[in-house]
Steps between C-alpha positions, in 0.01 A plus 500: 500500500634818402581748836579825470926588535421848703231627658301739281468849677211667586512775214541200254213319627254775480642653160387186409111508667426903395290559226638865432708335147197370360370687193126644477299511174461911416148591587255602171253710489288584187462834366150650520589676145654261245490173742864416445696364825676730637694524907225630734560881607678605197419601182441327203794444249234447234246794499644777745202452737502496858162526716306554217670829396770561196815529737803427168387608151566181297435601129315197273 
């Protein structure tokens, strides 16, 4: 059976347990004016809107 040469410290051993490395899918929200995805509180890449007003002027 395979034992362990040194004991693993403390730091090591909960480095190990944390969750903090894991990724996280981005969060998508629709937008209310052209319904393309876009990151929620920001404004859209595709249209220019954000809250329902014209905040970027994107030209067609």
């Amino acid at each position: 059976m395979a034992v362990p040469k040194r004991k693993s410290s403390a730091a090591r051993r909960d480095k190990r347990r944390s969750n903090v490395w894991k990724l996280k899918a981005p969060c998508l929200s629709k937008c209310s004016q052209c319904g393309e995805l876009k990151m929620p509180h920001r404004v859209c890449g595709n249209c220019g809107f954000y809250k329902g007003k014209e905040v970027v002027k994107k030209e067609a």
